[in-house]
Structure formats: structure tokens, C-alpha cells
C-alpha positions as a printed NumPy array, in Angstrom:
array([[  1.941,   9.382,  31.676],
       [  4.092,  11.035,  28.842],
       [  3.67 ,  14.808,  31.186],
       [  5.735,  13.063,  33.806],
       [  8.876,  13.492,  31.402],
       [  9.423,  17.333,  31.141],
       [ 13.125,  17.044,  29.754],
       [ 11.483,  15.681,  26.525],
       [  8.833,  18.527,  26.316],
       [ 11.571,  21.296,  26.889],
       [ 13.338,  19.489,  24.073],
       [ 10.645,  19.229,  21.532],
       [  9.641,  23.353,  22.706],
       [ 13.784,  23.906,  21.709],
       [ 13.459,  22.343,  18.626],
       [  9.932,  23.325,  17.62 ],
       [  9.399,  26.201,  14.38 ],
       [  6.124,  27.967,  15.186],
       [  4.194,  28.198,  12.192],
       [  2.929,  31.41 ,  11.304],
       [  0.98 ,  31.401,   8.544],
       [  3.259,  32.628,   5.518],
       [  5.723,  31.046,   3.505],
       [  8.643,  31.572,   5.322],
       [  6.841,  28.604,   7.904],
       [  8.756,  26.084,   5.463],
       [ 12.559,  27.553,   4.809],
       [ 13.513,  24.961,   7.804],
       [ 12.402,  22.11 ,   5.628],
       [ 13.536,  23.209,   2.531],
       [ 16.92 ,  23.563,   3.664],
       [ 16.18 ,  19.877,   5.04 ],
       [ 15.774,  18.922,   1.256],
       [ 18.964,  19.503,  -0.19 ],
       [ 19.893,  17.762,  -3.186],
       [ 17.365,  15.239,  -2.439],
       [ 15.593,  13.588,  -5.787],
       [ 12.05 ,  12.459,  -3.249],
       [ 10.191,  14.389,  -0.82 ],
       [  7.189,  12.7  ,   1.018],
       [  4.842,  14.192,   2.66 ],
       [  2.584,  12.557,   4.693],
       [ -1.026,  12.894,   6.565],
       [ -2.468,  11.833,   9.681],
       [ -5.645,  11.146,   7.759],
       [ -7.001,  11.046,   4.138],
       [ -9.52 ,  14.031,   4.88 ],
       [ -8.083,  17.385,   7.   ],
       [ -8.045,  20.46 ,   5.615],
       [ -4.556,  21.775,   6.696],
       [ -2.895,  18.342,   5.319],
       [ -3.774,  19.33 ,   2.087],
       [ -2.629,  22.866,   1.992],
       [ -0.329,  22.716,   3.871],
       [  1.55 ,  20.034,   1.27 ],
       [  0.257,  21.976,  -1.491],
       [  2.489,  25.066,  -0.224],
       [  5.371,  23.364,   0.17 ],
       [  4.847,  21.71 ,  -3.259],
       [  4.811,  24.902,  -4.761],
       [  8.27 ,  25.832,  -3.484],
       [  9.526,  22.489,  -4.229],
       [  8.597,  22.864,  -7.992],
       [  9.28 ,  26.805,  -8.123],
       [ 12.675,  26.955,  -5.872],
       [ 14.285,  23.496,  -6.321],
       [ 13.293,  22.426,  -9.888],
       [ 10.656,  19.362,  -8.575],
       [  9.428,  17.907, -11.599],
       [  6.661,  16.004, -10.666],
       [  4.152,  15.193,  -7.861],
       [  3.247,  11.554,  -7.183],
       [  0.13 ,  10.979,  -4.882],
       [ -1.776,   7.897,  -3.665],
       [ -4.615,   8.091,  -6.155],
       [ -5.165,   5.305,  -9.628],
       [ -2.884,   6.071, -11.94 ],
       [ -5.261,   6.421, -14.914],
       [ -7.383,   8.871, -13.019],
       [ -3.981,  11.079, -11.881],
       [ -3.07 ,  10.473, -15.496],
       [ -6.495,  12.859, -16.849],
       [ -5.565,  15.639, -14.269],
       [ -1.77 ,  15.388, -15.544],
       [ -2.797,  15.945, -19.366],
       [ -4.756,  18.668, -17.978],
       [ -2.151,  20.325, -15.786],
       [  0.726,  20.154, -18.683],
       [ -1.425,  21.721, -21.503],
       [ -2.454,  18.383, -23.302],
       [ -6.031,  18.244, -25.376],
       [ -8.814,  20.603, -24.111],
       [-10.562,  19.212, -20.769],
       [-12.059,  21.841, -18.831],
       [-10.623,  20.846, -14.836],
       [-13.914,  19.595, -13.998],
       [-13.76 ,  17.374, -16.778],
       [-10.162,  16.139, -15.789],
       [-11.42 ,  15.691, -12.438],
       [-14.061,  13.31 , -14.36 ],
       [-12.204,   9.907, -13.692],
       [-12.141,   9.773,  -9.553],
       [-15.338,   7.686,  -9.223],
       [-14.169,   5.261,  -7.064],
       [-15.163,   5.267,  -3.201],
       [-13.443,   7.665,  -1.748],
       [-14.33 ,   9.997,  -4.264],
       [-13.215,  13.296,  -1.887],
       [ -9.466,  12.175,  -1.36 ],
       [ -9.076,  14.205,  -5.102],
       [-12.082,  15.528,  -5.522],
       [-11.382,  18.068,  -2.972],
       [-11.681,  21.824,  -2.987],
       [ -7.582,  21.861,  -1.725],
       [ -6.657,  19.838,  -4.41 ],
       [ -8.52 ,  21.494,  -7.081],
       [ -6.967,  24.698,  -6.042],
       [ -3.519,  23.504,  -6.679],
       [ -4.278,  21.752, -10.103],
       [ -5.308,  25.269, -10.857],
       [ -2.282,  26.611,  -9.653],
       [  0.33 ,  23.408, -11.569],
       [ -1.413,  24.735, -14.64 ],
       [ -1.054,  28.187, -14.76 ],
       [  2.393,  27.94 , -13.658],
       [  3.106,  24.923, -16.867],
       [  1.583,  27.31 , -19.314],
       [  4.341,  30.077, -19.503],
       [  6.786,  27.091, -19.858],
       [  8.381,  25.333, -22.648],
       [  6.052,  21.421, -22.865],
       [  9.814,  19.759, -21.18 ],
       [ 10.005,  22.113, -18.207],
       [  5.928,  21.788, -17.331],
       [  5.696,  19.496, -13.783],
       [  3.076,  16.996, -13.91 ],
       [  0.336,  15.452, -11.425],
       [  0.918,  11.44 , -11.783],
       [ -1.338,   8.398,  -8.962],
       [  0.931,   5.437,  -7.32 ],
       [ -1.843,   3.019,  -6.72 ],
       [ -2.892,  -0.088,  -8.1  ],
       [ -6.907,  -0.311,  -8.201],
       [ -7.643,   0.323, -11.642],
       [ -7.237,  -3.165, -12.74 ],
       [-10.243,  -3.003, -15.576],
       [ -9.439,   1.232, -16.552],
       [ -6.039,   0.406, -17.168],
       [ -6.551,  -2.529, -19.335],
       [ -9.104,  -0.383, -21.413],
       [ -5.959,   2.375, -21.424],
       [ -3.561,  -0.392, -23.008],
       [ -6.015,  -1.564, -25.524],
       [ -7.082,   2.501, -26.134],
       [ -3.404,   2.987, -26.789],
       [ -2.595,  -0.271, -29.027],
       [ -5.59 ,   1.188, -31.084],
       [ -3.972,   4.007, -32.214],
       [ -0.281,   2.723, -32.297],
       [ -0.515,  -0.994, -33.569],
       [ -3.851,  -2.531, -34.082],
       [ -2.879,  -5.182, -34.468],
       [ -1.368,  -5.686, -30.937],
       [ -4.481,  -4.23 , -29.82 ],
       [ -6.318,  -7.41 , -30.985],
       [ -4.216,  -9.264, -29.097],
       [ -4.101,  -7.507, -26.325],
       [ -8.105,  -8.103, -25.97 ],
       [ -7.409, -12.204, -26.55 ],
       [ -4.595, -11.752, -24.023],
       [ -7.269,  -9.938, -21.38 ],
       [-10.162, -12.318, -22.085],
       [ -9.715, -13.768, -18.791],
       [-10.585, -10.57 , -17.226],
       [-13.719, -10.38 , -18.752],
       [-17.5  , -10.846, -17.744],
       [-17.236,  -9.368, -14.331],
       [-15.558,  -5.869, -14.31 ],
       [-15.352,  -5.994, -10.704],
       [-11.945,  -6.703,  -9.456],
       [-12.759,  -8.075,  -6.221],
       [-15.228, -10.329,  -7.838],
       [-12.429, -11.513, -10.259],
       [ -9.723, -11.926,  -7.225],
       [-11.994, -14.516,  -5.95 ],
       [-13.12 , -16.602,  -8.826],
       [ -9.166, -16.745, -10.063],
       [ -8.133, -17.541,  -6.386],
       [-10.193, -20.353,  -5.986],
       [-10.402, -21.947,  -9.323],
       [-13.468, -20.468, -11.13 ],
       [-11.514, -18.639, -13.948],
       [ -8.359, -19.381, -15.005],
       [ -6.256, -16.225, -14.578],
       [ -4.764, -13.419, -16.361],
       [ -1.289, -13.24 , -14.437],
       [  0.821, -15.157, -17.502],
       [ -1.515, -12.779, -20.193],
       [ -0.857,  -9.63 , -18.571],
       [  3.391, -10.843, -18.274],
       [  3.29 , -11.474, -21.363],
       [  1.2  ,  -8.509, -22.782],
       [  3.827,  -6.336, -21.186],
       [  6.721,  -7.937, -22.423],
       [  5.927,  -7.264, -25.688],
       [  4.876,  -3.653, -24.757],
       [  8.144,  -3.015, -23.442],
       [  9.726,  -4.925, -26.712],
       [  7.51 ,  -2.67 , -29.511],
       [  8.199,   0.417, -27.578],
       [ 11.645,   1.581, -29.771],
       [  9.022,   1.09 , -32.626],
       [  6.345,   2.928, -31.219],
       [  8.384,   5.899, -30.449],
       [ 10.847,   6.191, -33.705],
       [  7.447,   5.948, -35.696],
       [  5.302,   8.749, -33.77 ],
       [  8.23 ,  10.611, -32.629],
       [  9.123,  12.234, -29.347],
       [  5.676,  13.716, -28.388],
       [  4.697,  10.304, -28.246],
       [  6.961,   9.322, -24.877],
       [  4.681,  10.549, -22.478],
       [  1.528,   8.66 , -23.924],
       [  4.276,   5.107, -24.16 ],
       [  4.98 ,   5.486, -20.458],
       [  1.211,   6.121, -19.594],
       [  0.59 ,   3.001, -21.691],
       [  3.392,   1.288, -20.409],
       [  2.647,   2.3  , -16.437],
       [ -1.03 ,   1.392, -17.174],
       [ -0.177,  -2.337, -17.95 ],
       [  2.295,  -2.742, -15.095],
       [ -0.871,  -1.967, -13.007],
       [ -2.768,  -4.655, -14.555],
       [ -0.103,  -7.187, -13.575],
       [  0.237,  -5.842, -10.125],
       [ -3.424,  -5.499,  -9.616],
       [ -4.641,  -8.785, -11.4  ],
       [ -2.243, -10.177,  -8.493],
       [ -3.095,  -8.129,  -5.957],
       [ -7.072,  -8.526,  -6.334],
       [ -5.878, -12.887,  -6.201],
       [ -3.522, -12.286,  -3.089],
       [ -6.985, -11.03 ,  -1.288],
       [ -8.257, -14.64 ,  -1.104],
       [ -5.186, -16.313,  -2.056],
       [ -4.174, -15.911,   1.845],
       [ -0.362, -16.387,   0.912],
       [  0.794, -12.735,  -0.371],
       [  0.561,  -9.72 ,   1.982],
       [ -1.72 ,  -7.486,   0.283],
       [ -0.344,  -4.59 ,   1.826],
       [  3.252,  -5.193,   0.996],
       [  2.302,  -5.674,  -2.513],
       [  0.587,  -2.363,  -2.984],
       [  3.41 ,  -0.134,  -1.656],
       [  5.957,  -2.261,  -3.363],
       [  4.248,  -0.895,  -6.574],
       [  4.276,   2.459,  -5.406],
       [  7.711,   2.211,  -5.23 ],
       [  8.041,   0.735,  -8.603],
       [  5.993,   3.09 , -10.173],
       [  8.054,   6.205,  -8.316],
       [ 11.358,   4.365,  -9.775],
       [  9.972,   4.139, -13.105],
       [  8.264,   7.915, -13.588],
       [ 11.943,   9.027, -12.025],
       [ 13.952,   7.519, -14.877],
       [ 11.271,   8.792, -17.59 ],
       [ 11.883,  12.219, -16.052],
       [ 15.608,  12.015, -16.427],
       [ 15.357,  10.169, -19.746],
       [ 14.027,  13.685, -20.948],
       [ 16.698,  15.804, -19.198],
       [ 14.625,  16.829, -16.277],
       [ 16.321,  16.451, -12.64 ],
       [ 13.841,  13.399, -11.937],
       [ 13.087,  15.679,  -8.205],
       [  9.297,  13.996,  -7.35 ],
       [  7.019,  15.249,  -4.109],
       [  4.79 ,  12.463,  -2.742],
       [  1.511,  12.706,  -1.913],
       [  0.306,  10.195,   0.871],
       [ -1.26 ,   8.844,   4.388],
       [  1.714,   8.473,   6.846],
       [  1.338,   4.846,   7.036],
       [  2.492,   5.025,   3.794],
       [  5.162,   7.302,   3.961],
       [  7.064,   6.875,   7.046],
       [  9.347,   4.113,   7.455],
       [  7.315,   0.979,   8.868],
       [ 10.356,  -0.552,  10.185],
       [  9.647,   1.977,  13.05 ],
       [  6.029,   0.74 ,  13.515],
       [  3.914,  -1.875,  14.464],
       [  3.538,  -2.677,  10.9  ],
       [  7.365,  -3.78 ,  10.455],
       [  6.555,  -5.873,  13.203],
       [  3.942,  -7.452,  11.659],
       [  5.589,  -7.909,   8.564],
       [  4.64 ,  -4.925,   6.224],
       [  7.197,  -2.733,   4.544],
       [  5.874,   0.813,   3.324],
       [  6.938,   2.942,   0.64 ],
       [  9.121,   5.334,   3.119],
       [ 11.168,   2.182,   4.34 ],
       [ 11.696,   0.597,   0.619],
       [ 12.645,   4.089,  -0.373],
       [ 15.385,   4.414,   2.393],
       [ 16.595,   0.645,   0.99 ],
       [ 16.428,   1.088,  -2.192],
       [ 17.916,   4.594,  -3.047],
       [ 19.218,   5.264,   0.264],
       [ 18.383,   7.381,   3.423],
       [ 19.921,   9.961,   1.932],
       [ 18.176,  10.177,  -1.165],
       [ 14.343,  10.493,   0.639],
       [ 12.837,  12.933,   3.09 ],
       [ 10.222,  11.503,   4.831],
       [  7.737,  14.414,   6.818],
       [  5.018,  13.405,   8.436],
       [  1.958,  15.373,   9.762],
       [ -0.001,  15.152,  13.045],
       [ -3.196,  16.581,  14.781],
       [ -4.38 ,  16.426,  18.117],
       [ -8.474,  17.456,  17.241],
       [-10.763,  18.916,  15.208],
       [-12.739,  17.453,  12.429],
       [-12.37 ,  15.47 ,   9.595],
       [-13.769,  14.187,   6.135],
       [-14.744,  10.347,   6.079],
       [-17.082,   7.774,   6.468],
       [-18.519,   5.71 ,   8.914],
       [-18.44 ,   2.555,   6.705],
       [-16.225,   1.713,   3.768],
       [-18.557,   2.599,   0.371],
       [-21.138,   4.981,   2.831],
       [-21.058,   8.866,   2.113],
       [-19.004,  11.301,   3.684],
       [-19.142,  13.284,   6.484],
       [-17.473,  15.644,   8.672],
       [-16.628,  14.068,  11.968],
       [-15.179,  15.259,  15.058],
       [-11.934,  14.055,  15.545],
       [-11.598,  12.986,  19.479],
       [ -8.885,  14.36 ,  21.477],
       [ -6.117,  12.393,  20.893],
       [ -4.632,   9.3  ,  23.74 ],
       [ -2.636,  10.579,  26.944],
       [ -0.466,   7.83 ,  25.643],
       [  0.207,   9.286,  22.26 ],
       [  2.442,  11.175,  20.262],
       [  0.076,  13.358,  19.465],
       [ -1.031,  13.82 ,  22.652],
       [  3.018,  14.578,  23.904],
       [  3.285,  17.658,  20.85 ],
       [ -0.003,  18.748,  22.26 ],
       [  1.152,  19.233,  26.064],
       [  4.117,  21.392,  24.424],
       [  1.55 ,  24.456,  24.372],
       [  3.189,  25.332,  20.877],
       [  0.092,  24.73 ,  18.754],
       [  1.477,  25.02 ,  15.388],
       [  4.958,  24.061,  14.421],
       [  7.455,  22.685,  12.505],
       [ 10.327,  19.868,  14.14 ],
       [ 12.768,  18.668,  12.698],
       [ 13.602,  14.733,  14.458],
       [ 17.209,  14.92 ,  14.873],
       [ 20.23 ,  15.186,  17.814],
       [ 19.106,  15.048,  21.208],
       [ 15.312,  15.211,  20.576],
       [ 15.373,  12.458,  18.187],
       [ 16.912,  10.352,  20.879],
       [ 14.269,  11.113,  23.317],
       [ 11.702,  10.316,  20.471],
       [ 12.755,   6.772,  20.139],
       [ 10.783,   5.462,  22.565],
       [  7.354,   3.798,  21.048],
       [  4.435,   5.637,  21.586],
       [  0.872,   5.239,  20.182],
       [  0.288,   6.982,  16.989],
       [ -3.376,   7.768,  15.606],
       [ -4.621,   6.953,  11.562],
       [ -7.629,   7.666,  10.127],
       [ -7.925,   6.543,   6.64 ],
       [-10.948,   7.37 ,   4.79 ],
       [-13.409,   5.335,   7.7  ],
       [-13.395,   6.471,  10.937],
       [-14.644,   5.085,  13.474],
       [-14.471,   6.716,  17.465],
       [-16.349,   4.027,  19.028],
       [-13.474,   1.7  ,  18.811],
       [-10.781,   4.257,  18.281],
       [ -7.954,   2.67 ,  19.973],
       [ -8.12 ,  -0.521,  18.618],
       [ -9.105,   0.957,  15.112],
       [ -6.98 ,   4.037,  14.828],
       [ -3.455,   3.889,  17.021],
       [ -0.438,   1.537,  16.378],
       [  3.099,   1.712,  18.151],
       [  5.611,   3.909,  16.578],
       [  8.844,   5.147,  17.002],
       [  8.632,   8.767,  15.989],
       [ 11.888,   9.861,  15.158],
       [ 12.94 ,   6.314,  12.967],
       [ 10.101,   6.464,  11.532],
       [ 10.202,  10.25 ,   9.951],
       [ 12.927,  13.097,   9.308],
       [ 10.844,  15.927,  10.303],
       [  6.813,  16.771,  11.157],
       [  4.55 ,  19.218,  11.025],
       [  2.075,  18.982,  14.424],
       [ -1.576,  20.754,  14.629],
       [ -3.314,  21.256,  17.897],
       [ -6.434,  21.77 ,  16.103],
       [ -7.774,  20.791,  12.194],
       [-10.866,  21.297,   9.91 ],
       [-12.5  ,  18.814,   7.459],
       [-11.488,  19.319,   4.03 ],
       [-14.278,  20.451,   1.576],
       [-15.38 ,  17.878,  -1.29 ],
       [-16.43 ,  19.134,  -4.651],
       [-19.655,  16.933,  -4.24 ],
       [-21.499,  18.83 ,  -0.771],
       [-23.993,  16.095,   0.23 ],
       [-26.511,  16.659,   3.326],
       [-24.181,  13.844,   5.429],
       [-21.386,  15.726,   4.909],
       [-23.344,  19.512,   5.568],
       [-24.506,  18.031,   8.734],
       [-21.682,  19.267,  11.589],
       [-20.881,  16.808,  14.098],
       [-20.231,  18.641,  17.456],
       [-17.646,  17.732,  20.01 ],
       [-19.189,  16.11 ,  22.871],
       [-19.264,  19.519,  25.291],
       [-21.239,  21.459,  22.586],
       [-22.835,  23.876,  23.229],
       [-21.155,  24.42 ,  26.77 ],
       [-17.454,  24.064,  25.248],
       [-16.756,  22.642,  28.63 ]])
């Protein structure tokens, strides 16, 4: 058992910040940052409490202290797009109305209480600035195969007409459904032709009109080009994606996170086409974030956005932070589509990381994975994700893969104990409190 190896438990205690509860918990990872142009910071699951303030904290130093110009989270990019119009000052949406476009199943990933708080916050903070030095709220993912077509044509309505009629000839083949699972399938297997050569080529001449667009409408008009422009790069990636899930040749996976990448590439040079440092925060689940090479999933095959981001732009040039829990409670589901609920989180493996940072007796606490420690980290040891479905009857097999701790991250926060995060939408599943097993003896 991992407590048979005290050397590595007085090393983590060494090493270990306590956390304390004010802002001076994150100076050691600040310093960390440096001149650094991405910070990602990670999550143990898609619906604790601390995860989300805790990044939203650190964000706000990042952006106030050390000029971050943007944060980047795993959310559509359409419906990040609303909240980023909202945050930098642009038309009149009330928040709740910005907050209008996350429909999709898991609805409380951004429609969170957390999160709402620090769109609040991004806001207040943009409005005493000048429109280029406002930091804005942009998504990474590739789901919104059907909203972001609508968003080219929207655009190409008000920019070139006539582009927008063919844009809706060149999207055709995405019609009838609206349900991009349903259209993976028929294109996969022959139904429908599909829309991979119309969406190329729709983009292409996006891309090749742009100059146009911009010298006609003038600067103002960047931000809503990129949007545009982002929008129908997700319709490529997705149209492919959604035909990859029953085209059993393309790792789904991989091809998600590879546009995550590309879209963090893309929003940097934007940034830095407008003189701003191009300095982004990510948002996302540490299977995301940390370098799979480390993991079971390089194993398997799967690359991450932490490991393409250490290839790409160098190790240097990302800090990857992840974020662990040993129990509590948690917001998710018990089925993929079903309503949420806040579950207790089961103590976490003897055979875990988790369950070595709990034996410390620190509680709380900040550690940066490097020198001595970081050798005695190497080792693999089991490492617990919960998405947005949990599921403790087959926890092991559902929830824990292999992972070298210290490859895979640069630093990590650890909590002994964590709370579910609030959604804006309280149903009764999610009112209902599910007990650890001892209650009401606590035993």
C-alpha cells in the first residue's frame, strides 16, 4: 500500500503550501507562471464547488497582475461567444440572457452559480477599460455543429449576402435532421452524402473575403470576423467529428482536443494581432489538461490538449495545474441526458493519488511537482475522473486510469474534502442530499 512509503509522504508534507483561504494561497503559482503565454487549470470533475472558485481566483490575478487577456474553457464556442459579448460591453444582454445559449446536456458545467459570479466580476472589471484592454470569456469545443452553421450564415447576412446564399447551398447537406449524431450516422454509412468538401470549401472562401470584410466595416468588425471565422472551423471539425463516431477509423477523442488546440492557437494570434500579450487561462477537466503522454490514455493512443500544447509551443510556454479531491460531493448525473444531482463522492482508492495527498494529513494545499518529489511521483498510480456522469457502483473501472503524476502536471492543488457546485436551475434531484454511507452515525 502507498502508506508503506513514508519518504514520499515526508516529501510531498516538505513541498506542500497549506492553503489558507486568502489570496496570498496562490503567490507560489504565480511565480510558477512567469512569462508564460497559457495557463491551464484543470478539475478532478466537471461539478465541485472549490474547482470552480478556486480557478476563478487565480484567474482574477492572472488577468489583474500579469496582463491575461483571455480565458478559454471547455464549453461550445457559440455559447462562450454570448457570455464574451456580454463580459466586454457588446449590445445589451442582461447576464441571464447571455447565459441563454448553454442548453445542451450538461447544462450546469456554465450554468453554475461559481461561474456566474465571475462573469459578473470579468465585466465590471472590462467596463473601466478602454474596448482593446477588456479580457474576454471564449468555449474550445466542437459540439455546436448546427449553431455554428446558423452563426456563419447570421454573419454572411449582414456582411455579403450574397455569400450567405451560398453558404446555405453549401450546408444543404446538413439539413433535415438538426441532430448531429443523427447526421454522423447517415453520412458515415452512406445515407447522405456529406458536408466535409462544403464546409472546406465554405471556409476557404471565408478566410479569402475576410481583407474585404474588414477594410469595408472597419476595425470593430475583427472580433465579429474571428467569431465567424472560429464558428465555421467548428463546422468542419464537428461535421467530421459527428462521422468519425461511426466511421470507426478516426479517434474521436484525439480529434476534439486537437481542435481545442487549434482554436487556443488561433484566438492567441487574434489577441496579438490587436496588440494584446496573447496570455490565455484554460478552463478544463484534467483529462484534458494534463499531458496524456503520462496516462493511460497516451497508452491507448489519445493525445490531450496539455501534451499537444507542450509539442507544439513548447514545455516552456504552458503550465499545466491540475486539481484533486479525496471526498465530498459532487454535481452530476447518473446517466448521460438524466438531471443532476448532488452525489457523494466515495473516499478515494488506497491505491490512488488521491488517496497518497490524503494520508499527508495536510488537507488543503498547494505542490508544486518538481526536484526530488517529482521523482518520487513518477511512479503510476491510479487517478480518479468524474465527468459530468458518475457512477460509484462501478467506480474503479469507470472513474480511475494510471497516471504518472508529476509528467503529467507542473503543479496541483489537493482537497481532502469538496462540495457540489450550485446550478442556476435547482431541481428536486439535485435538492435531494445524498448522504455518505455512515450517515447519521458519521462512523
Amino acid at each position: 500500500m502507498i502508506v508503506r512509503h513514508p519518504p514520499l509522504l515526508d516529501a510531498i508534507r516538505d513541498a506542500a503550501v497549506p492553503l489558507d483561504g486568502d489570496d496570498r494561497d496562490y503567490d507560489p503559482l504565480l511565480r510558477m507562471v512567469g512569462e508564460r503565454p497559457f495557463v491551464l487549470l484543470g478539475e478532478a470533475s466537471h461539478g465541485t464547488h472549490e474547482f470552480y472558485a478556486m480557478r476563478e481566483e487565480i484567474t482574477r490575478r492572472l488577468i489583474g497582475e500579469l496582463g491575461f487577456d483571455a480565458v478559454a474553457v471547455e464549453a461550445d464556442w457559440p455559447d462562450a461567444y454570448r457570455l464574451n459579448r456580454h463580459v466586454r460591453g457588446v449590445g445589451d444582454a442582461s447576464i441571464d440572457e447571455a447565459f441563454g445559449d448553454f442548453r445542451r446536456f450538461p447544462t450546469w458545467m456554465w450554468r453554475n452559480h461559481a461561474v456566474r459570479g465571475f462573469i459578473q466580476w470579468l465585466r465590471a472589471r472590462n467596463a473601466g477599460l478602454p474596448a482593446a484592454a477588456r479580457a474576454g470569456f471564449y468555449g474550445l469545443d466542437l459540439y455546436s455543429l448546427y449553431r455554428s452553421a446558423d452563426a456563419v450564415i447570421d454573419y454572411l447576412e449582414a456582411v455579403d449576402p450574397d455569400q450567405a446564399m451560398l453558404a446555405r447551398r453549401l450546408y444543404v447537406a446538413l439539413d433535415h435532421v438538426r441532430e448531429p449524431q443523427t447526421y454522423g450516422f447517415e453520412a458515415a454509412t452512406g445515407l447522405r452524402p456529406p458536408c466535409r468538401d462544403a464546409a472546406a470549401a465554405l471556409l476557404v472562401e471565408l478566410l479569402r473575403k475576410a481583407p474585404a470584410y474588414l477594410a469595408e466595416d472597419g476595425p470593430a468588425a475583427r472580433d465579429e470576423q474571428f467569431f465567424a471565422e472560429r464558428n465555421a472551423h467548428v463546422v468542419l471539425h464537428a461535421e467530421q467529428y459527428y462521422r468519425a463516431m461511426f466511421g470507426g477509423r478516426s479517434n474521436t477523442w484525439n480529434l476534439r482536443d486537437a481542435h481545442m488546440v487549434d482554436t487556443l492557437f488561433a484566438l492567441r494570434r487574434h489577441l496579438r494581432a490587436q496588440g494584446r500579450q496573447g496570455r490565455i487561462v484554460v478552463w478544463a477537466h484534467n483529462s484534458h489538461l494534463g499531458d496524456a503522454r503520462a496516462t493511460q490514455m497516451g497508452e491507448r493512443g489519445e493525445w490531450n490538449v496539455g501534451q499537444l500544447l507542450r509539442e507544439q509551443a513548447g514545455a516552456a510556454q504552458a503550465l499545466l495545474v491540475g486539481f484533486t479531491t479525496y471526498t465530498g460531493h459532487v454535481t452530476a448525473a447518473h446517466d448521460w441526458d438524466a438531471p443532476a444531482e448532488r452525489r457523494w463522492v466515495r473516499p478515494a482508492h488506497k491505491d490512488s493519488c488521491e488517496h497518497l495527498l490524503y494520508t499527508s494529513g495536510l488537507d488543503r494545499f498547494f505542490l508544486p511537482l518538481s526536484g526530488t518529489l517529482a521523482e518520487g511521483l513518477t511512479a503510476p498510480l491510479l487517478e480518479r475522473a468524474i465527468g459530468v456522469v458518475y457512477r460509484p457502483e462501478t467506480e474503479l473501472a469507470s472513474h480511475y486510469f494510471s497516471a504518472s503524476l508529476s509528467r503529467q502536471f507542473d503543479a496541483l492543488f489537493h482537497l481532502d474534502e469538496t462540495s457540489a457546485v450550485e446550478p442556476l436551475d435547482i431541481t428536486e434531484h439535485w435538492t435531494r442530499h445524498e448522504p455518505p454511507d455512515t450517515y447519521p452515525s458519521g462512523l
